[in-house]
C-alpha positions as CSV (number, residue, x, y, z in Angstrom):
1,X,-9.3,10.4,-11.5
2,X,-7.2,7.8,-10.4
3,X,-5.7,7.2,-6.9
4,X,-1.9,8.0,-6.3
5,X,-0.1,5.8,-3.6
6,X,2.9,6.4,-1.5
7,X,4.1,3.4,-0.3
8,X,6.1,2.7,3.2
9,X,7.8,-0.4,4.8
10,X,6.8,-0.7,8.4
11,X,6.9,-2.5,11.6
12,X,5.1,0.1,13.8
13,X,6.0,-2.3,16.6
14,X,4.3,0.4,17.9
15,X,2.9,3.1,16.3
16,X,4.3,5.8,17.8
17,X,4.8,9.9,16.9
18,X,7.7,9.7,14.8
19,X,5.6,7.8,12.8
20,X,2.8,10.1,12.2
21,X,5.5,12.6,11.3
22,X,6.9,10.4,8.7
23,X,3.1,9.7,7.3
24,X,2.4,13.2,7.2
25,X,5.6,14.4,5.6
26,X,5.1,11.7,3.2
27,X,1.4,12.7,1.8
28,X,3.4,16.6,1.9
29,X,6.4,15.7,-0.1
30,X,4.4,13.3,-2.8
31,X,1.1,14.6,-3.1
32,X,-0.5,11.0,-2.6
33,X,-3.9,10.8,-2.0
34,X,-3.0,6.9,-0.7
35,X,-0.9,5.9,1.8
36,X,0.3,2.0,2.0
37,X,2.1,0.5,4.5
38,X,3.6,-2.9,4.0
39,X,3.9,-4.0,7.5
40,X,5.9,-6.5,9.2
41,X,3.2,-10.0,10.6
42,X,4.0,-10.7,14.2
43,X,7.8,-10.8,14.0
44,X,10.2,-8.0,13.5
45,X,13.3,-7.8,11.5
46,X,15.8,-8.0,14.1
47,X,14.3,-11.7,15.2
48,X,11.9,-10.4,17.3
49,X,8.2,-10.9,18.5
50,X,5.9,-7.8,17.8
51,X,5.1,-6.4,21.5
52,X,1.5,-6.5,20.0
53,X,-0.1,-8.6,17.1
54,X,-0.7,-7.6,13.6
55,X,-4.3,-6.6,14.2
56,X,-3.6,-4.3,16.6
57,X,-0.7,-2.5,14.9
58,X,-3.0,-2.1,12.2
59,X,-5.4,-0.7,13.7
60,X,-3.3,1.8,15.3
61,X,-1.7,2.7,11.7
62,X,-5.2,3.3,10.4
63,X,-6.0,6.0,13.5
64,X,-2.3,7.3,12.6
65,X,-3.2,7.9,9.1
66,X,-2.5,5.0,6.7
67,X,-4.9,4.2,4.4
68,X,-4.1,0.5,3.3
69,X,-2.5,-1.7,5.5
70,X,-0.8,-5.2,3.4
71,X,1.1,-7.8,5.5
72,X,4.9,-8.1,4.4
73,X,5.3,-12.0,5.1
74,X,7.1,-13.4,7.4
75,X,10.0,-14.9,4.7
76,X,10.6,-10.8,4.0
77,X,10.0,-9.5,7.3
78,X,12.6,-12.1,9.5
79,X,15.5,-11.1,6.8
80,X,18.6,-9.4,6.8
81,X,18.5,-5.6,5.8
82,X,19.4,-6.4,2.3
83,X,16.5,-9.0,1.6
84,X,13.6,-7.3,3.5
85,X,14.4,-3.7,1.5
86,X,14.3,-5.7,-1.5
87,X,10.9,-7.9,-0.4
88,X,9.8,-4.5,0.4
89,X,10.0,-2.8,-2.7
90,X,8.5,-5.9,-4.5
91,X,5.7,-5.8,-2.4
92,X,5.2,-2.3,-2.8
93,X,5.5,-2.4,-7.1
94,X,3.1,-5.1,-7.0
95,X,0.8,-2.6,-5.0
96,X,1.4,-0.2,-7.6
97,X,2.5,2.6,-5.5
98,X,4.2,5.5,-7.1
99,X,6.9,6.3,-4.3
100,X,8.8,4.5,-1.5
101,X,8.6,6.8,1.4
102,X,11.5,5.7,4.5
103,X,13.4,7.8,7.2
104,X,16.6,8.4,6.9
105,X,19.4,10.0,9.2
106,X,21.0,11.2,5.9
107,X,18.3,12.2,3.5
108,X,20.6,13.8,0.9
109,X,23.1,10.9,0.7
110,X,24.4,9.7,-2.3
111,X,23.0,6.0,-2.9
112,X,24.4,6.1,-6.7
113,X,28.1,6.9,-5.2
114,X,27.6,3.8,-2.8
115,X,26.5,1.6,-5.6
116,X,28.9,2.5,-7.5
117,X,31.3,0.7,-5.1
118,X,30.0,-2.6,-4.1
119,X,32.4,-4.8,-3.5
120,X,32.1,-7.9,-6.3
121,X,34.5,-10.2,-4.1
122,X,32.4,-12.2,-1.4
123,X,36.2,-12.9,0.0
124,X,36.4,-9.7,1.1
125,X,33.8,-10.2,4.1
126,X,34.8,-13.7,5.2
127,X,36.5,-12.7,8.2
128,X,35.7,-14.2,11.5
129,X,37.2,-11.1,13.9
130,X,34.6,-8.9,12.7
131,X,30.9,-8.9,12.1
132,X,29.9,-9.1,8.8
133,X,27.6,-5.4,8.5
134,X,31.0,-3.8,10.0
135,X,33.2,-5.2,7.3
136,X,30.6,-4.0,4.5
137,X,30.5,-0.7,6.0
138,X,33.9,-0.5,6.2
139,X,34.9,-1.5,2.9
140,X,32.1,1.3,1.6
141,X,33.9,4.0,3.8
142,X,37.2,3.3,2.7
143,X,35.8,3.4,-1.3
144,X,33.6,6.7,-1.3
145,X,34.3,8.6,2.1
146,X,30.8,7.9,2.8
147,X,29.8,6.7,6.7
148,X,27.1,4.4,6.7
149,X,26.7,3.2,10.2
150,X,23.0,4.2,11.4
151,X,20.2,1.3,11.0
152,X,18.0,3.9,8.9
153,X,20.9,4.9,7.1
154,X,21.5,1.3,5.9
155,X,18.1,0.3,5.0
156,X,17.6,3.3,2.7
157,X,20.3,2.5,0.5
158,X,19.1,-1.3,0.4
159,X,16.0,0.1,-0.8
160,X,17.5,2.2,-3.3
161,X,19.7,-0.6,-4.4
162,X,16.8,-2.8,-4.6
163,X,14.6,-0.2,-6.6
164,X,17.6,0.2,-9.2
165,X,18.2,-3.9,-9.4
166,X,14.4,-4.1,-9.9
167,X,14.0,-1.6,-12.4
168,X,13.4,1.5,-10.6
169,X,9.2,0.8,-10.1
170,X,9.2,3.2,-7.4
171,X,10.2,6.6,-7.1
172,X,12.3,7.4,-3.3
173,X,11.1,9.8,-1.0
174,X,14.2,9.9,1.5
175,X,12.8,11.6,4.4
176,X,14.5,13.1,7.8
177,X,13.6,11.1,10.9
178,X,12.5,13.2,13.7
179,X,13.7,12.1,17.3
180,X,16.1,9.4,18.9
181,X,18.2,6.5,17.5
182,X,16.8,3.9,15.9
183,X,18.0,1.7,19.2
184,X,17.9,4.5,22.0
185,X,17.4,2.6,24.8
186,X,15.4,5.3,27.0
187,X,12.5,7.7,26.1
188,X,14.2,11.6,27.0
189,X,12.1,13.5,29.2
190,X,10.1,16.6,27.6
191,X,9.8,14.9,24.2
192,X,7.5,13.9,21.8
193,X,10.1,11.7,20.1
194,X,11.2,8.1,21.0
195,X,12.5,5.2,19.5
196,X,10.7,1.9,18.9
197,X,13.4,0.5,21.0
198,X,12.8,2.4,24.3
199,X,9.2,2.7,24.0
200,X,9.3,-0.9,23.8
201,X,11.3,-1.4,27.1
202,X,9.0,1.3,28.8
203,X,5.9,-0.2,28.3
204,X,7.1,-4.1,29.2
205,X,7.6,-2.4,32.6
206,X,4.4,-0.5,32.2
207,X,6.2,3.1,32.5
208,X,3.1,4.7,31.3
209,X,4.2,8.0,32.2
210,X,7.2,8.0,29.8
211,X,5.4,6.4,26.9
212,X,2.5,8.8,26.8
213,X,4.2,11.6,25.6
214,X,5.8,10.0,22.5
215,X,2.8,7.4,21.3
216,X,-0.4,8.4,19.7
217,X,-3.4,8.1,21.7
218,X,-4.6,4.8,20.2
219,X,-1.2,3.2,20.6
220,X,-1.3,4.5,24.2
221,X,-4.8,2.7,24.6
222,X,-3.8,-0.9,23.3
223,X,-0.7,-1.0,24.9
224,X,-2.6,-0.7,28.2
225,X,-5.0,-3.5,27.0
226,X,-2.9,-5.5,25.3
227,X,-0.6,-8.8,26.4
228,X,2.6,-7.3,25.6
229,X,5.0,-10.1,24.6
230,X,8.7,-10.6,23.7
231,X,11.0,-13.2,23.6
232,X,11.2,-13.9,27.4
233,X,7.5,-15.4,26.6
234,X,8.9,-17.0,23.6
235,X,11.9,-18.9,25.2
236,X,11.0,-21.6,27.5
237,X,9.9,-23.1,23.7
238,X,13.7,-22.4,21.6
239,X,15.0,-23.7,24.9
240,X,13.5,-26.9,24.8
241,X,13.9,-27.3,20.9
242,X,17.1,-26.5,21.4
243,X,17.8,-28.9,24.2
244,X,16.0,-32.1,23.1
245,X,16.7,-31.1,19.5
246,X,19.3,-33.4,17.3
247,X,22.0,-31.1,15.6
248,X,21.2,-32.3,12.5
249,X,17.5,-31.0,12.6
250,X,19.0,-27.7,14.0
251,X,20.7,-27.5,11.0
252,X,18.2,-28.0,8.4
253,X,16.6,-24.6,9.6
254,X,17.4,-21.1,7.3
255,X,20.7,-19.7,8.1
256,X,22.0,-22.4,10.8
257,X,25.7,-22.5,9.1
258,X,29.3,-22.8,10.2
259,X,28.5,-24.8,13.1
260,X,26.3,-22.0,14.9
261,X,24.2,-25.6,16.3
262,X,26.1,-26.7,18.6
263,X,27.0,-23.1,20.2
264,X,23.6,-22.2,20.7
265,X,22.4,-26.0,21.7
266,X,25.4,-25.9,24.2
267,X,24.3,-22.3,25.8
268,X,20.3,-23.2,26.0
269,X,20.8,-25.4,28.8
270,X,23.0,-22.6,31.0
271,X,20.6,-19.8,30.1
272,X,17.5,-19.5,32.1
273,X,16.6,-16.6,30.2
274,X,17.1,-15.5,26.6
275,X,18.9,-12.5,27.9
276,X,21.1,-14.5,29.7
277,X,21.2,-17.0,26.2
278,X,22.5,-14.1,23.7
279,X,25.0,-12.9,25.6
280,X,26.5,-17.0,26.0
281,X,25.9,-17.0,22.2
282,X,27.4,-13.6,21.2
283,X,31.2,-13.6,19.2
284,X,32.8,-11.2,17.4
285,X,31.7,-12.5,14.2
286,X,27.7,-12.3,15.1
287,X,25.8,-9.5,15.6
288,X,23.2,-9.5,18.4
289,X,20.1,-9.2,15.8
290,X,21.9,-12.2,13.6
291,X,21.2,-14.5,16.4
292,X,17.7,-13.2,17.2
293,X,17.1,-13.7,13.4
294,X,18.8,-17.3,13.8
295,X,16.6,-18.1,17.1
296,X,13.6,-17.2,15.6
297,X,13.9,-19.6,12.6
298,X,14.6,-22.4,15.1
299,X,11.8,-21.6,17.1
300,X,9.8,-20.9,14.0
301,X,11.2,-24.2,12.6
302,X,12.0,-22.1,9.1
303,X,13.4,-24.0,6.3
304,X,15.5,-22.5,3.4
305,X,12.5,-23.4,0.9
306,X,9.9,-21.2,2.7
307,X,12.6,-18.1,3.5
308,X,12.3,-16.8,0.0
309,X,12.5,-13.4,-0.1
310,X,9.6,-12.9,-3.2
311,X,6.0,-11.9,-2.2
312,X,3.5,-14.8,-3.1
313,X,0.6,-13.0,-2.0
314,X,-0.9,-9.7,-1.1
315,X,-2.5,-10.0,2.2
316,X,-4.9,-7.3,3.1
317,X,-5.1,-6.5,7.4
318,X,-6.8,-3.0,7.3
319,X,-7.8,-0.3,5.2
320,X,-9.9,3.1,5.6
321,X,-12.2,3.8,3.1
322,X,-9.7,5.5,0.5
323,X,-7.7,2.7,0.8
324,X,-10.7,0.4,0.2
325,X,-11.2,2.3,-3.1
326,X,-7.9,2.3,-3.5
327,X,-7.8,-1.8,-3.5
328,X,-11.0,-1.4,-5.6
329,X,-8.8,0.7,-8.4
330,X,-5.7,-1.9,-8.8
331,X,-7.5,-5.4,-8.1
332,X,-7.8,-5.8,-11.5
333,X,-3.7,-4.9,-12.1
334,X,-2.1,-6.9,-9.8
335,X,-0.8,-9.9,-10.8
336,X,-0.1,-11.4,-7.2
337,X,-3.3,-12.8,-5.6
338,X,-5.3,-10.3,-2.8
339,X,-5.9,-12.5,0.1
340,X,-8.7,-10.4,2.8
341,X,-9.6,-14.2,3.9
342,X,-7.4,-16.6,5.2
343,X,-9.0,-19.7,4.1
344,X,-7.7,-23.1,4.2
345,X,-6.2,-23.5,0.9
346,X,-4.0,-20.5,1.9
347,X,-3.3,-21.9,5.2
348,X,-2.2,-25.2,3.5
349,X,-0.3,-23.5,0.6
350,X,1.0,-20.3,0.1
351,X,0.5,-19.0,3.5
352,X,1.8,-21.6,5.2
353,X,4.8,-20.1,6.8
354,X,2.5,-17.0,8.1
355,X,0.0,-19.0,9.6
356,X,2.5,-21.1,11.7
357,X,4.3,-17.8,12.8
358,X,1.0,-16.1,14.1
359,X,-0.3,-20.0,15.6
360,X,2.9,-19.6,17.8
361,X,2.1,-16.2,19.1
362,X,-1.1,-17.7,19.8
363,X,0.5,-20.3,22.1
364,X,1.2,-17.5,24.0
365,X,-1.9,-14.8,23.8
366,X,-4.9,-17.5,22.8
367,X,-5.4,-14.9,20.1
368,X,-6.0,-16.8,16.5
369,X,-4.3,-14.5,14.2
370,X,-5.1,-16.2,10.7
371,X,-7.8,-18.3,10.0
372,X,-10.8,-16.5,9.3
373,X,-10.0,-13.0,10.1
374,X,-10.8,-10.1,7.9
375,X,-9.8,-6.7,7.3
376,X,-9.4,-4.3,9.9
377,X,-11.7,-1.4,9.0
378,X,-11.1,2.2,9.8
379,X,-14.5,4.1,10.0
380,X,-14.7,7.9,9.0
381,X,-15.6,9.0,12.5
382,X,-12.5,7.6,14.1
């Protein structure tokens, strides 16, 4: 009988309860026997560096219940909200899952309403008082009464928008998120609940005593091990670029428009730390992660070309042994290549953006995170 997969868009950056909840209430709600996570390489949405790499988040996803673990590339995972739900959905077609699992603070809202009332002039949001996602939501408020403000909130109806404008390949699973904000900033005391945000924070100052109540055990375990990193690691390198850089190479990088160069070339040399940096940087019309975003494709040195949003490649990082017979039951489906072996025609073609973003982690950790590494495998006694 043939496997059933329910498929979820993750950064686990890191794995922590809330999670495990989702994963669980997942399998409950779908009756899957498969559960795939397309996860985020070694940089996150918002423009940042994963606090651990990709081989380490995946083998904490495996221990926290996923079965197949598939790399969303870096030209989906470093996008706006509106281009990594929709590289997230493609991903997760081509994996032939049967639903698209994501938290939600709303779970019953109505996506078709919000749809419904897209705005079809792009006039409407060029305005340079106000960021861009406030003027969206705010034209969507005023048109259907509807509040759409929370992170989670947002990316679930990207992903339902994406699902309809692709066809509907997947059916939703809008599930309640247990715990915090998405961007709490501190882990509550007498809680098994935290957001990525705070857990993040805590375990850069190595707070283990807050974190251990709200991570798995595993999770608990690398982070102790691990070299943590985030951008202060990262930024005596953008601060050089950006020093010794010529505003014209700036601006051949993804997204470097309306003169955002010279703003950011002019604060690098004030800013001894990138703390310091995004709040020289920060306007009214920017939000804080739109920077990050735009930092990390100077750092990254991302061109337009390589940033598009469409999945070239299925790259495997883990899998337990359902999801190896899982892999075993669609190979001969999937119409986008299954890469378990970064070899050097991948390295020098389609996974060329992906291997430069993990070789600049490794500038940092001495880790190699592409070439020649193979799945992460979850055995039955773990």
């Amino acid at each position: 009988m043939a496997l059933q997969a329910v498929g979820i868009v993750a950064e686990y950056n890191p794995f922590h309860n809330g999670h495990a909840h989702q994963i669980a209430q997942a399998r409950a709600q779908t009756g899957a026997e498969v559960v795939v996570a397309a996860m985020s390489g070694n940089w996150a949405q918002r423009g940042e560096p994963t606090l651990m790499d990709k081989w380490q988040r995946t083998q904490a996803a495996l221990a926290g219940g996923v079965d197949l673990v598939i790399e969303l590339p870096g030209a989906v995972a470093l996008q706006p909200a509106h281009l990594f739900a929709a590289g997230g959905v493609r991903l997760l077609a081509a994996l032939k899952c049967h639903w698209l699992a994501f938290g939600t603070e709303h779970p019953d809202m109505d996506y078709g309403r919000l749809m419904a009332h897209l705005p079809t002039d792009p006039a409407t949001f060029k305005r340079f008082d106000q960021t861009y996602a406030s003027l969206f939501q705010g034209y969507l408020r005023e048109q259907t009464g509807i509040t759409l403000d929370a992170a989670n909130d947002i990316l679930g109806f990207f992903y339902a928008l994406a699902n309809e404008r692709q066809g509907h390949p997947l059916d939703l699973v809008p599930l309640k998120r247990r715990g915090s904000q998405h961007d709490e900033q501190a882990i509550a005391t007498a809680t098994q609940y935290a957001s990525g945000t705070a857990i993040r924070s805590a375990a850069l100052t190595g707070d283990w005593t807050a974190v251990e109540p709200v991570v798995p055990l595993t999770t608990l375990t690398q982070l102790k091990g691990a070299q943590l990193t985030s951008w202060d690691d990262f930024w005596p390198a953008l601060r050089y670029q950006l020093v010794s850089g010529d505003v014209d190479d700036l601006r051949q990088c993804y997204q470097i428009t309306e003169g955002v160069e010279y703003r950011l070339k002019r604060a690098a040399l004030a800013s001894p730390d990138f703390e310091s940096f995004m709040a020289a940087v920060k306007t009214k019309r920017y939000t804080y992660t739109r920077l990050q975003r735009q930092s990390a494709y100077l750092l990254l040195q991302a061109k337009p070309a390589e940033m598009q949003a469409q999945p070239q490649y299925l790259r495997v990082l883990g899998y337990s042994a359902r999801g190896q017979a899982y892999l075993h039951q669609i190979k001969k489906q999937v119409t986008l290549p299954l890469i378990s072996r970064a070899d050097r025609d991948w390295q020098k073609g389609p996974g060329e953006l992906d291997n430069r973003l993990g070789a600049v982690r490794t500038l940092i950790t001495g880790i190699d995170q592409d070439y020649g590494r193979i799945p992460v495998k979850k055995h039955d006694s773990e």
